[in-house]
C-alpha positions as CSV (number, residue, x, y, z in Angstrom):
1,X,204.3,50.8,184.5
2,X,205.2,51.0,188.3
3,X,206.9,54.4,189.3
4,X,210.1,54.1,190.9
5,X,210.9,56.3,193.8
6,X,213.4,58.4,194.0
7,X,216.0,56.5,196.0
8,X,216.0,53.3,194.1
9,X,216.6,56.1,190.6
10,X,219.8,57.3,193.0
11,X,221.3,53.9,193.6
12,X,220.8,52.9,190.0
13,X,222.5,56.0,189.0
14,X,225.5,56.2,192.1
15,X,227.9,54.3,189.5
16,X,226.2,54.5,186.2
17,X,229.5,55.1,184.3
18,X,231.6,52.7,185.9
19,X,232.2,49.7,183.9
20,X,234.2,48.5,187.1
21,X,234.8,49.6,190.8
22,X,237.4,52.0,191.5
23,X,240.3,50.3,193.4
24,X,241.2,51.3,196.6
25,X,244.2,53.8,195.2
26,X,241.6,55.5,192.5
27,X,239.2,56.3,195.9
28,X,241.9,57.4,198.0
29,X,243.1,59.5,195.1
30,X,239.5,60.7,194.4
31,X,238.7,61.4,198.1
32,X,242.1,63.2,198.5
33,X,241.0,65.1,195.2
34,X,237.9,66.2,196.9
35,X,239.6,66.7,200.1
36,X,241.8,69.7,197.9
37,X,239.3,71.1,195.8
38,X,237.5,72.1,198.9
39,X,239.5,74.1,199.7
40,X,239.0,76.1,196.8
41,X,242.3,74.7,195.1
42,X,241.8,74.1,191.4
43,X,245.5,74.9,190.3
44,X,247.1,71.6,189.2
45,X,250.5,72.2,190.4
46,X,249.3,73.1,194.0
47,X,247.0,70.2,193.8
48,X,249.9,67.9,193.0
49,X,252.2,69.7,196.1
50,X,248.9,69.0,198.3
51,X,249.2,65.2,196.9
52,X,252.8,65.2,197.6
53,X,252.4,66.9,201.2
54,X,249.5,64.6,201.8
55,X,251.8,61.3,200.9
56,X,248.6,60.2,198.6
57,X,249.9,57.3,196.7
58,X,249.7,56.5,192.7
59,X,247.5,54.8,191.6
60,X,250.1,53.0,189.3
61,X,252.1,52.2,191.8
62,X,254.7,53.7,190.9
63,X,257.1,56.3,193.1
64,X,258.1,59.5,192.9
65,X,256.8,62.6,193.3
66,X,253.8,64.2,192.8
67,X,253.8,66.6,190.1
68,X,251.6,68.2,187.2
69,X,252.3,66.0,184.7
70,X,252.5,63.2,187.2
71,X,249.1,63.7,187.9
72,X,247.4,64.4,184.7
73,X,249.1,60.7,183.6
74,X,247.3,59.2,186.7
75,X,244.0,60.9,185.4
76,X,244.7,59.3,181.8
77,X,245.5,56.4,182.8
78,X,242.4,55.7,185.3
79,X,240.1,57.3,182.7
80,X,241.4,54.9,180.1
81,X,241.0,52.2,182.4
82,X,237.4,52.9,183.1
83,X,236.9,53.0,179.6
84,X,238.0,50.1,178.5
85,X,235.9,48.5,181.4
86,X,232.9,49.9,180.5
87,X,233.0,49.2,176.5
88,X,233.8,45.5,177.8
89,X,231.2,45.4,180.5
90,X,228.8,48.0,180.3
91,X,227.2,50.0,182.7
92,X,226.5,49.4,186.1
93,X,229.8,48.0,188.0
């Protein structure tokens, strides 16, 4: 059995959940995410005023401010989408 190095392991792994790619608005929400938990921010309502200050857009598409439950809709609904895409497609997107 051939070993396989370490690299090729990582880029079989990068998107291992993913049933599909993120779209453009999911990685732009993500990277934003990141962006606000650097700072040491974990408090959802000042994560959603640092959406709203940043003018991150929905996912959705839909308008309106950012807001706590706002956000944690946008979280349900990409985590359901991903689901759904992985138990259609499988690993590997």
């Amino acid at each position: 059995m051939a070993q396989i190095g370490m690299s090729d392991l990582h880029s079989r792994l990068k998107h291992q959940s993913l049933g599909r790619p993120l779209t453009d608005a999911e990685r732009a929400l993500a990277d934003a995410l990141e962006k606000v938990f650097l700072t040491g921010q974990h408090d959802f309502a000042e994560v959603a005023r640092a959406l709203e200050r940043d003018g991150v857009q929905r996912p959705s598409g839909e308008k309106g401010p950012w807001t706590v439950a706002v956000l944690e809709q946008e979280l349900a609904n990409i985590n359901a989408s991903l689901d759904a895409a992985y138990a259609e497609h499988g690993i590997g997107a």
